[in-house]
Each structure stands twice: as structure tokens, then as C-alpha cells.
FIKOLZA-1660 file (N, C-alpha, C; in steps of 0.1 Angstrom, whole numbers, plus 5000, padded with zeros to 4 digits):
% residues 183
   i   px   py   pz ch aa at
   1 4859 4923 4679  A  X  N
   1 4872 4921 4686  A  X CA
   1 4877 4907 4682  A  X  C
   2 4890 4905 4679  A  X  N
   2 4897 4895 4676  A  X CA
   2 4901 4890 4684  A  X  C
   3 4905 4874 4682  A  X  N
   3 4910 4869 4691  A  X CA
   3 4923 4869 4702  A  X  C
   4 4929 4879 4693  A  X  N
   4 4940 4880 4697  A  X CA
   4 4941 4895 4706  A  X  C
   5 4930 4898 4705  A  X  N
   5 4927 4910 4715  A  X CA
   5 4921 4906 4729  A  X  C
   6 4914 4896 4728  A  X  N
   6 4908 4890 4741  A  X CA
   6 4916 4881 4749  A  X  C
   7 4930 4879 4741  A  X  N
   7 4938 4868 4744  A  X CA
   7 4948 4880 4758  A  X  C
   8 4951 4888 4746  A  X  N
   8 4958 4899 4755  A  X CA
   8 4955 4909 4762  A  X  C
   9 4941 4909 4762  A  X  N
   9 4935 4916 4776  A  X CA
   9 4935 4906 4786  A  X  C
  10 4935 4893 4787  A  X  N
  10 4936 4881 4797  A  X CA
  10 4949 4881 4803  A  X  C
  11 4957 4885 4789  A  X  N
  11 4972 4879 4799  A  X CA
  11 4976 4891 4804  A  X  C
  12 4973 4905 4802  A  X  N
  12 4976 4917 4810  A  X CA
  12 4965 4918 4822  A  X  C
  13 4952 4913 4821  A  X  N
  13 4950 4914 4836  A  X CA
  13 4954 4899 4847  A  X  C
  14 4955 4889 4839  A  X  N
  14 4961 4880 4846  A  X CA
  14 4974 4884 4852  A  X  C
  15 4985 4887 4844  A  X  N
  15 4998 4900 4849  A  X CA
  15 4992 4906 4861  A  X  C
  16 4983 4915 4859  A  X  N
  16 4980 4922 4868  A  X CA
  16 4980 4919 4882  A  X  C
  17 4972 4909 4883  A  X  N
  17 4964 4898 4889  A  X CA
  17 4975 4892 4903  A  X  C
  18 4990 4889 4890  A  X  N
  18 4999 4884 4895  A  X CA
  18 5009 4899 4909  A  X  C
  19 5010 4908 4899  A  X  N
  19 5019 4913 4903  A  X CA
  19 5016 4926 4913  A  X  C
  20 5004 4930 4917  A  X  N
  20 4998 4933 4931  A  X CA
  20 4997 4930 4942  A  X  C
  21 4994 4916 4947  A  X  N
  21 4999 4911 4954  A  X CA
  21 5011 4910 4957  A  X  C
  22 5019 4909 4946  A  X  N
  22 5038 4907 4947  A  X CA
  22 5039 4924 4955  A  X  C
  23 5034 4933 4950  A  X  N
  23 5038 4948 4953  A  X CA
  23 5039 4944 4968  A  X  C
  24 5024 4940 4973  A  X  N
  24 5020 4947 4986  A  X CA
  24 5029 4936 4992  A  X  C
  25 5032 4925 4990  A  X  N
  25 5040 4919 4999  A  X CA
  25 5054 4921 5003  A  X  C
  26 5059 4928 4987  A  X  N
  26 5075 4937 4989  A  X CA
  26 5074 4947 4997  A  X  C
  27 5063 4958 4995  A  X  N
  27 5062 4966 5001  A  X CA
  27 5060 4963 5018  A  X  C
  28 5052 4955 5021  A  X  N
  28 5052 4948 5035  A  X CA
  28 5067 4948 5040  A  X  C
  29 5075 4937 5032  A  X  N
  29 5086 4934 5036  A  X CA
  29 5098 4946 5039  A  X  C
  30 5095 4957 5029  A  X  N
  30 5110 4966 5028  A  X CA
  30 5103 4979 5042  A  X  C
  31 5089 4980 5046  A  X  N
  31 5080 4988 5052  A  X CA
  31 5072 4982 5063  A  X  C
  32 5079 4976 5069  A  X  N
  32 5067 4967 5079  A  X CA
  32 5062 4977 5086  A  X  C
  33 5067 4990 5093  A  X  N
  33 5063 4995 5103  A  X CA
  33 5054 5005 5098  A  X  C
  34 5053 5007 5087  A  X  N
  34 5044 5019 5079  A  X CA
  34 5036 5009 5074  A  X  C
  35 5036 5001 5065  A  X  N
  35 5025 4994 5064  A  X CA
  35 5016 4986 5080  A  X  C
  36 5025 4987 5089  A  X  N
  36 5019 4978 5101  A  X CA
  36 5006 4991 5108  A  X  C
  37 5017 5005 5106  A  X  N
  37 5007 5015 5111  A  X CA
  37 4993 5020 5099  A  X  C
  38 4994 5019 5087  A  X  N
  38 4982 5024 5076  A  X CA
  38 4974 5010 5084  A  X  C
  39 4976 5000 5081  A  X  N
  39 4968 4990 5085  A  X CA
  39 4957 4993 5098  A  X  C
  40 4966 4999 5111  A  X  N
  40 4958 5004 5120  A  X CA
  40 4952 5014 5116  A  X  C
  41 4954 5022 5109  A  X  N
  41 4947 5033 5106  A  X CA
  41 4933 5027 5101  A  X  C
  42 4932 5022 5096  A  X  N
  42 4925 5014 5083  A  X CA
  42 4912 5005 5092  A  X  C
  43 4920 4996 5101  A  X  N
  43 4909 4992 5115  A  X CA
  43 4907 4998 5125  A  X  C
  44 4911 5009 5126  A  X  N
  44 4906 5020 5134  A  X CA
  44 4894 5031 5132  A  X  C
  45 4900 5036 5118  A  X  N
  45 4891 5045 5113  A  X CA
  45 4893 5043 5097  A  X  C
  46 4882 5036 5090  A  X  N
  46 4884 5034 5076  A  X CA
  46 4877 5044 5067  A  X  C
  47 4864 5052 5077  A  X  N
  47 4859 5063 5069  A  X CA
  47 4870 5077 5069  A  X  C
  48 4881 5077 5081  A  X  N
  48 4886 5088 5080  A  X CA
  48 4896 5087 5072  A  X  C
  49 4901 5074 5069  A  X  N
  49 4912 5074 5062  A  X CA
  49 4903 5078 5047  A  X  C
  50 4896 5075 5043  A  X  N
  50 4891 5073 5030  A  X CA
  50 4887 5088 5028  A  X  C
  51 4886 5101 5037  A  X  N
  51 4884 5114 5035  A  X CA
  51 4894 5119 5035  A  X  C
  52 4903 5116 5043  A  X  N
  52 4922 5117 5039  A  X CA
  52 4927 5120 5031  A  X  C
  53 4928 5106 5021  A  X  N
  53 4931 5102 5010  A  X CA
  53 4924 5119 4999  A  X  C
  54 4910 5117 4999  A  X  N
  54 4904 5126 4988  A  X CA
  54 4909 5132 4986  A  X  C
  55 4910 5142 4991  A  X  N
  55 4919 5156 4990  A  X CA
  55 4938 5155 4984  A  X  C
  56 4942 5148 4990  A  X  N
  56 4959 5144 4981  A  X CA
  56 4951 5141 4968  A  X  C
  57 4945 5130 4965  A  X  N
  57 4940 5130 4951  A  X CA
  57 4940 5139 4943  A  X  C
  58 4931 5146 4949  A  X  N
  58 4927 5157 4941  A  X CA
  58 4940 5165 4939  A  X  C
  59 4945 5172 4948  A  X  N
  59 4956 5181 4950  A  X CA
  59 4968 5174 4939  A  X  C
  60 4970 5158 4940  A  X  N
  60 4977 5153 4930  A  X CA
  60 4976 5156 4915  A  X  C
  61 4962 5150 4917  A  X  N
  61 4960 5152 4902  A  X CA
  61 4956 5163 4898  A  X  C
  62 4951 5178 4908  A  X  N
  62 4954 5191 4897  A  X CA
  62 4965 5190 4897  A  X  C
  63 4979 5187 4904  A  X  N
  63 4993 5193 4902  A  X CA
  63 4995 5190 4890  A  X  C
  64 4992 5174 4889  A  X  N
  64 5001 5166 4876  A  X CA
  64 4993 5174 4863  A  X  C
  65 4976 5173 4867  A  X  N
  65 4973 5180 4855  A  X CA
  65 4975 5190 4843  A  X  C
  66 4982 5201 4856  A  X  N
  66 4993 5215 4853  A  X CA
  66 5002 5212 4845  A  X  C
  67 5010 5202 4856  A  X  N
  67 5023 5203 4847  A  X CA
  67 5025 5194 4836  A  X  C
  68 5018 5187 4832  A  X  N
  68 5015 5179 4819  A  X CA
  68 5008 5192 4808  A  X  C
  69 5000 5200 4811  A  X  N
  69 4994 5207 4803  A  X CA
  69 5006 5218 4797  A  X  C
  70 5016 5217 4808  A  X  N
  70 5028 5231 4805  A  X CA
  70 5032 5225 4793  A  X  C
  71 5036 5215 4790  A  X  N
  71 5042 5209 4778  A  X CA
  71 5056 5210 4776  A  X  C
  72 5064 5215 4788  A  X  N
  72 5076 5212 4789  A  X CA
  72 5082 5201 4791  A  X  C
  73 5093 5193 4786  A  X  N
  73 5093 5181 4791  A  X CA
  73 5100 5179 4809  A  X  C
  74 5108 5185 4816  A  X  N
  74 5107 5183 4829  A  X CA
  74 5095 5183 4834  A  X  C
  75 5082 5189 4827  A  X  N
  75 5071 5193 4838  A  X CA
  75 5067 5179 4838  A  X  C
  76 5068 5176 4824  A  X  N
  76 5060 5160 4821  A  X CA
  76 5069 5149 4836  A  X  C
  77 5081 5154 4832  A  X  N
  77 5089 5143 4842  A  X CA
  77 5087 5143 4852  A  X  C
  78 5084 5159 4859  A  X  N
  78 5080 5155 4875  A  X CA
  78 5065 5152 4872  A  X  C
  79 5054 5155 4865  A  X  N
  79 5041 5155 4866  A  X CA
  79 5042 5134 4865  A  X  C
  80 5050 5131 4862  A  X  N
  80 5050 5111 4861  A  X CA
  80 5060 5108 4873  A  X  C
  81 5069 5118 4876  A  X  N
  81 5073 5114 4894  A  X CA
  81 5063 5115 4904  A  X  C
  82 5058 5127 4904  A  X  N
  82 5044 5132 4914  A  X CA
  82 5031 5116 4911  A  X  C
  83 5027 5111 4899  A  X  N
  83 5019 5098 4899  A  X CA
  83 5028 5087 4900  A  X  C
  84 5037 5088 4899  A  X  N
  84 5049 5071 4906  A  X CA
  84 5045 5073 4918  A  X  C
  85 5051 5085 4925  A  X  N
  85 5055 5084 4943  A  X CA
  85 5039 5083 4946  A  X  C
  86 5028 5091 4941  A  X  N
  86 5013 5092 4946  A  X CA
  86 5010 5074 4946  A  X  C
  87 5010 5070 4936  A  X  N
  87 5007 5056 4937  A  X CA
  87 5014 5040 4946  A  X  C
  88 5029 5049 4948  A  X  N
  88 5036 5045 4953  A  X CA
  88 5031 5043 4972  A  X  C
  89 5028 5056 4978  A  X  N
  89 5023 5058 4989  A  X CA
  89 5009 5051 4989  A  X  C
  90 5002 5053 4980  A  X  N
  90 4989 5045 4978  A  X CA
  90 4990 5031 4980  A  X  C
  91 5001 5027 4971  A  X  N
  91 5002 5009 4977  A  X CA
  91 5006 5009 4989  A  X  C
  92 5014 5014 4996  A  X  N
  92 5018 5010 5009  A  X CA
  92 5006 5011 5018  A  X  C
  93 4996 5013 5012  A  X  N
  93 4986 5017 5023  A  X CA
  93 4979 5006 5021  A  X  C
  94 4971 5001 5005  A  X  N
  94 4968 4991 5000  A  X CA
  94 4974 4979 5007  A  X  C
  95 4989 4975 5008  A  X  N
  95 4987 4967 5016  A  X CA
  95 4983 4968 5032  A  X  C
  96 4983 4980 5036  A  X  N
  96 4981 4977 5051  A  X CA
  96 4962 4971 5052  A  X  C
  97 4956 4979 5039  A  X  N
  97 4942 4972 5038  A  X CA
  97 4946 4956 5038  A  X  C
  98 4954 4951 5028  A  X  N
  98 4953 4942 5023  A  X CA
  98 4956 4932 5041  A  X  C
  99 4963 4938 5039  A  X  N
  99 4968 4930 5059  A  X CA
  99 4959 4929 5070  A  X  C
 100 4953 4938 5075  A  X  N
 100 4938 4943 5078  A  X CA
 100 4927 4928 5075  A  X  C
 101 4922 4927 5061  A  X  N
 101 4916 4920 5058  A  X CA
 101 4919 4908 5062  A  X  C
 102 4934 4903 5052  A  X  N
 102 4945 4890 5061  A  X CA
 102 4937 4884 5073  A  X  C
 103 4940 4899 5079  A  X  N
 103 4940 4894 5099  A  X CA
 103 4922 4893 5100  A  X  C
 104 4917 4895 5095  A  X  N
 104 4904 4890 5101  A  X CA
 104 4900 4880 5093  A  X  C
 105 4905 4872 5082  A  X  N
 105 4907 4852 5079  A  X CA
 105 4921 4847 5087  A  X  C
 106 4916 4843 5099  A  X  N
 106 4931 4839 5104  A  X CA
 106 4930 4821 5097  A  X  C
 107 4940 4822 5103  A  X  N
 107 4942 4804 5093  A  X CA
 107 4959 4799 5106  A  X  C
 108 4959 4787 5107  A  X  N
 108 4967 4785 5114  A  X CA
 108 4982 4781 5114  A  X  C
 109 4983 4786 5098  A  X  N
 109 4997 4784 5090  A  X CA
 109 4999 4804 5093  A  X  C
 110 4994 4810 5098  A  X  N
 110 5000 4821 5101  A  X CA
 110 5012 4829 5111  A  X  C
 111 5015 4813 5119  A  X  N
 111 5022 4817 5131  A  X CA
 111 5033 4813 5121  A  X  C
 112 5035 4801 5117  A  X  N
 112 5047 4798 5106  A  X CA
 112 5052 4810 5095  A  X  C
 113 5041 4814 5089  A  X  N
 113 5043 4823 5081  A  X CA
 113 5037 4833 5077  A  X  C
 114 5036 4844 5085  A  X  N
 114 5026 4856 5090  A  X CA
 114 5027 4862 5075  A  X  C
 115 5032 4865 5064  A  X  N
 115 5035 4870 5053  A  X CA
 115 5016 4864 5045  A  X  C
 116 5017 4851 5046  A  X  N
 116 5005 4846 5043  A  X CA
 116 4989 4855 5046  A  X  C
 117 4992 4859 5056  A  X  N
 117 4979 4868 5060  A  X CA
 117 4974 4883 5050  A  X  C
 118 4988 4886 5045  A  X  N
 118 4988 4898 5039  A  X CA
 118 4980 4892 5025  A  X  C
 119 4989 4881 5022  A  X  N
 119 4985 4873 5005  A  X CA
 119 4973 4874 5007  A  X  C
 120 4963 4861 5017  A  X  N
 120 4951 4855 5015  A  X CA
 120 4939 4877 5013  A  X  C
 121 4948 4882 5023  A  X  N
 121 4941 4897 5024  A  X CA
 121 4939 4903 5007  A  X  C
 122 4949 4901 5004  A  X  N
 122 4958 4909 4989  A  X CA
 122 4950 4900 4976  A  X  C
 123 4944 4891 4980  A  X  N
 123 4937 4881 4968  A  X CA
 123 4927 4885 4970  A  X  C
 124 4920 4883 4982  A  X  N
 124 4903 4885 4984  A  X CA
 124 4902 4900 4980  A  X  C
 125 4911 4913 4978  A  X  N
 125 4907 4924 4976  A  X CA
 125 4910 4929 4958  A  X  C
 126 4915 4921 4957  A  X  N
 126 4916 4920 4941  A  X CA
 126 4907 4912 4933  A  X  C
 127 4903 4901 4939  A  X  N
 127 4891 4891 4933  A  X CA
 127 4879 4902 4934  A  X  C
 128 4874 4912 4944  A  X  N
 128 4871 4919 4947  A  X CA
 128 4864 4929 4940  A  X  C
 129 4875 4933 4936  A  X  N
 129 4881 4943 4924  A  X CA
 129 4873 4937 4912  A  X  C
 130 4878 4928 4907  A  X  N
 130 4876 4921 4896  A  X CA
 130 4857 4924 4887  A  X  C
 131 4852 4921 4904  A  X  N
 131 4835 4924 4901  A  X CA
 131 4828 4937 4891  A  X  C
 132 4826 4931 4881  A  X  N
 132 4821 4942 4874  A  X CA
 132 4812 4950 4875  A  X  C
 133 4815 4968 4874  A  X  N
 133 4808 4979 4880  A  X CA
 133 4812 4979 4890  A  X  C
 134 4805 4974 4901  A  X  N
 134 4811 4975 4916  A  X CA
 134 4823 4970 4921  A  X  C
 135 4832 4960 4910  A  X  N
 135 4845 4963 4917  A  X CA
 135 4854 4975 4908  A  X  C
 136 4850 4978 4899  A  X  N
 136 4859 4989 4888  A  X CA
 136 4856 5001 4896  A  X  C
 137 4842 5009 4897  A  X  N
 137 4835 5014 4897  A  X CA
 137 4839 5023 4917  A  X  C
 138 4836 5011 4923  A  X  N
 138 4834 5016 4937  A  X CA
 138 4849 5010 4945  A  X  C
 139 4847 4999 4949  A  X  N
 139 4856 4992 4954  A  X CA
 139 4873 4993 4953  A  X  C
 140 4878 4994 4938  A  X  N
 140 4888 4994 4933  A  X CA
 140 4894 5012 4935  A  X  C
 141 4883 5021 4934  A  X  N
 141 4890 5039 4936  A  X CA
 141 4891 5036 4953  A  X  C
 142 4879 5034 4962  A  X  N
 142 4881 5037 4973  A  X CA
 142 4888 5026 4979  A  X  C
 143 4895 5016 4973  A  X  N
 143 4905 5013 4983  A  X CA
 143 4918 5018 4982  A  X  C
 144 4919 5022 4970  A  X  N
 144 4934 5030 4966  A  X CA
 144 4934 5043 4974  A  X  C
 145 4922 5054 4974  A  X  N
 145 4924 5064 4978  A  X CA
 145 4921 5062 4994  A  X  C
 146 4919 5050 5000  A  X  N
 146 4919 5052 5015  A  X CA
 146 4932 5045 5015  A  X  C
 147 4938 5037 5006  A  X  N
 147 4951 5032 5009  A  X CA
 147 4961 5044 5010  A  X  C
 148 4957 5057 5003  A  X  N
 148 4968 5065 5004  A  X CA
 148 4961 5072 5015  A  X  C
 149 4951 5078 5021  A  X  N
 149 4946 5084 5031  A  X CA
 149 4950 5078 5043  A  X  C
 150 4953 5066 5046  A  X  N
 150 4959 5060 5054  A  X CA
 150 4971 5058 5056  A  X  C
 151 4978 5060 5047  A  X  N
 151 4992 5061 5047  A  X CA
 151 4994 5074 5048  A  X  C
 152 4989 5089 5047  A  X  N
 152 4989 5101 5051  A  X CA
 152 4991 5100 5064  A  X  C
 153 4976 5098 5067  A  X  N
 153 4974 5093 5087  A  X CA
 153 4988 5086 5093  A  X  C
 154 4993 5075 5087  A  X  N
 154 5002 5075 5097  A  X CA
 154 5012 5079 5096  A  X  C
 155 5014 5089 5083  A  X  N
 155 5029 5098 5084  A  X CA
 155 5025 5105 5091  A  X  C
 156 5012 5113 5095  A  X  N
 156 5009 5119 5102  A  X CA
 156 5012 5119 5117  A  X  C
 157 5008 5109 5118  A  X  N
 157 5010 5104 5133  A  X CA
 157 5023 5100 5141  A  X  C
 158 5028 5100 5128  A  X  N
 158 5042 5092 5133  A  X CA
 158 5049 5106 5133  A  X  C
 159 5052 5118 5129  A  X  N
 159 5056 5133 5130  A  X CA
 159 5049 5132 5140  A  X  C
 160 5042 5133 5147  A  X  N
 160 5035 5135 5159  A  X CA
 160 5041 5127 5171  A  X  C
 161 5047 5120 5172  A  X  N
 161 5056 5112 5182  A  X CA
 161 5065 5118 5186  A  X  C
 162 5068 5120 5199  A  X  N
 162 5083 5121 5203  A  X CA
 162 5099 5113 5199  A  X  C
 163 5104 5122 5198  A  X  N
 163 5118 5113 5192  A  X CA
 163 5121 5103 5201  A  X  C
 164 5120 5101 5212  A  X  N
 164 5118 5087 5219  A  X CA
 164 5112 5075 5218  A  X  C
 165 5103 5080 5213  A  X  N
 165 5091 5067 5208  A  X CA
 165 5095 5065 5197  A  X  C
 166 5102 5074 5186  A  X  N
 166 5103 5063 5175  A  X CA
 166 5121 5063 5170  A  X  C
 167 5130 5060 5185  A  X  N
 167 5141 5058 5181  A  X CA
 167 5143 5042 5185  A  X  C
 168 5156 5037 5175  A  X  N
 168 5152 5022 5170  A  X CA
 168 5152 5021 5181  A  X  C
 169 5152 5004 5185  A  X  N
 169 5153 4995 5196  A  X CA
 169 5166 4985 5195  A  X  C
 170 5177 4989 5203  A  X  N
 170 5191 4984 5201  A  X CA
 170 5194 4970 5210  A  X  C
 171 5196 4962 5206  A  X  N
 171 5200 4951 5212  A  X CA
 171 5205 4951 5228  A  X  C
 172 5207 4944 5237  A  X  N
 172 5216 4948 5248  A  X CA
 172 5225 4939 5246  A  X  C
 173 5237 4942 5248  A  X  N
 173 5248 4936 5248  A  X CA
 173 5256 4920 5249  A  X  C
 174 5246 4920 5262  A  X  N
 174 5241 4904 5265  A  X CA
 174 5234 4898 5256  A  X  C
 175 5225 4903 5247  A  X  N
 175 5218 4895 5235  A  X CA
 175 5225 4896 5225  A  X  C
 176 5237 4900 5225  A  X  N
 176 5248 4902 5207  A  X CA
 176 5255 4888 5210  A  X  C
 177 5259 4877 5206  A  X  N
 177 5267 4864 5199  A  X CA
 177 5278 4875 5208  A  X  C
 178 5290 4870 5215  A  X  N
 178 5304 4869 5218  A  X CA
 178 5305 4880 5226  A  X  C
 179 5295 4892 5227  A  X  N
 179 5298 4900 5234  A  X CA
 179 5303 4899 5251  A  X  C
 180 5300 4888 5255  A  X  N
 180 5303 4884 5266  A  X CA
 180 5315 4882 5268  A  X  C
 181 5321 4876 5255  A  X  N
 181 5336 4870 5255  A  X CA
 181 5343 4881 5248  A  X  C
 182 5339 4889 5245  A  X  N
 182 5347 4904 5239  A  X CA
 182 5353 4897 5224  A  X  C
 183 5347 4887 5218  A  X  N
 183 5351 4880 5205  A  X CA
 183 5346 4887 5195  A  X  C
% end
């Protein structure tokens, strides 16, 4: 191997390295309440989520395998929409692991900036990762596929709610700027 192959397997898992954490913290941000619920899922029951997950996998990846094998190109296109959105739901879950983890290193810059809990979570599970064999091997599948088995669970659960429990929460009047003064 050349050096210029070792050079650029460094800077693409360094990339990598970089821009997972970035995921799980956008995804936190645009998804608090889905990521806030996988996370419970996740310290609640981390073996159920992780049996969850299996099965979508699987179900995913015969689908995709199908319609890649059709050789049509729409099939190809949804069979690469069906692995965006699959992995897509997978990280939202990944971070609720990643948050999860966060919250059990508390640190006292967290009240300032709760976002931090998710990072310090989102580094230790990638460093993690990193561990050869046992982070490629074990660590790295079953946190993805309980990340998505847990993000199942709480779509699950959340269809399971009464439309009262999950309609927003609107300000009262008296807490809106001017409403008092009709301004």
C-alpha cells in the first residue's frame, strides 16, 4: 500500500469521525422529541430495541436487494431512497443512544449547554466504534440497528397516544409580548 492510500483512508475516516457527531447533533436539533423518545426507549429497554431494529433490517435489505437486482433504474432509485430514509431513521435513533450515554457522564457545563451531553455521548460511541474487531464487528451493527429499533419503538408508541397527549402545547396569552396591551 502506498502512501497515499494510508493518507486517504485517514482523512476519510477522520471525515467520518468529524461528521457523525455533526449528524446526531442536527438531528437532535431539527427532532428533539423523537430523538428525546428513542433515547428512552434505549434506557428503558435496550435489548428490545435491539430485536426491533432486526427485523426492519432485514425486511430493508431484502427490499433493496430486489429492487437493485430488477435492474431497472427507478428500482435502483427507490432501492437508494429505501437505504437513505433506513439509515436516516437509524441515526435518529443513534443519537438518542448517543444522548443516553451523554446523560450518564454528567459534567456541569450541561445546564449551560445541554447540546454537550449528546457530543461527549456521540464521541465515546464512535471512539468506540473505532476498536478493532469489536468495534467494527459488534459494537458498530448493534448500535445502528438498535438505533433504528428504537426509533421504530417510539413511532410506535407515539401512534399509540391519544390525540391529546400529543397535541402541541400553545402559549397562554398572558405569556405572548403585548398581548395584554392588544399591540
Amino acid at each position: 500500500m502506498i502512501l497515499a492510500n494510508v493518507v486517504a483512508a485517514v482523512v476519510i475516516v477522520i471525515g467520518f469521525l468529524m461528521a457523525f457527531p455533526a449528524l446526531w447533533l442536527t438531528l437532535n436539533s431539527a427532532f428533539p422529541e423523537t430523538v428525546g423518545r428513542c433515547q428512552e426507549q434505549v434506557r428503558v429497554r435496550p435489548g428490545r430495541s435491539f430485536l426491533a431494529g432486526l427485523p426492519v433490517v432485514l425486511v430493508c435489505f431484502m427490499l433493496g436487494s430486489i429492487l437493485v437486482q430488477s435492474g431497472a433504474a427507478p428500482n435502483r432509485v427507490l432501492a437508494a431512497s429505501l437505504v437513505s430514509l433506513t439509515f436516516l431513521a437509524s441515526a435518529i435513533g443513534v443519537a438518542g443512544i448517543a444522548r443516553h450515554l451523554g446523560s450518564r457522564m454528567p459534567s456541569p457545563v450541561d445546564e449551560k449547554c445541554p447540546w454537550r451531553m449528546l457530543l461527549r455521548g456521540g464521541v465515546a460511541l464512535e471512539l468506540a466504534c473505532l476498536l478493532p474487531f469489536a468495534g467494527w464487528a459488534v459494537i458498530l451493527p448493534v448500535s445502528w440497528v438498535t438505533g433504528l429499533g428504537a426509533m421504530a419503538l417510539s413511532l410506535l408508541s407515539r401512534s399509540r397516544q391519544t390525540p391529546a397527549s400529543i397535541a402541541p402545547v400553545l402559549p397562554s396569552t398572558s405569556a405572548v409580548p403585548g398581548a395584554a396591551t392588544g399591540v
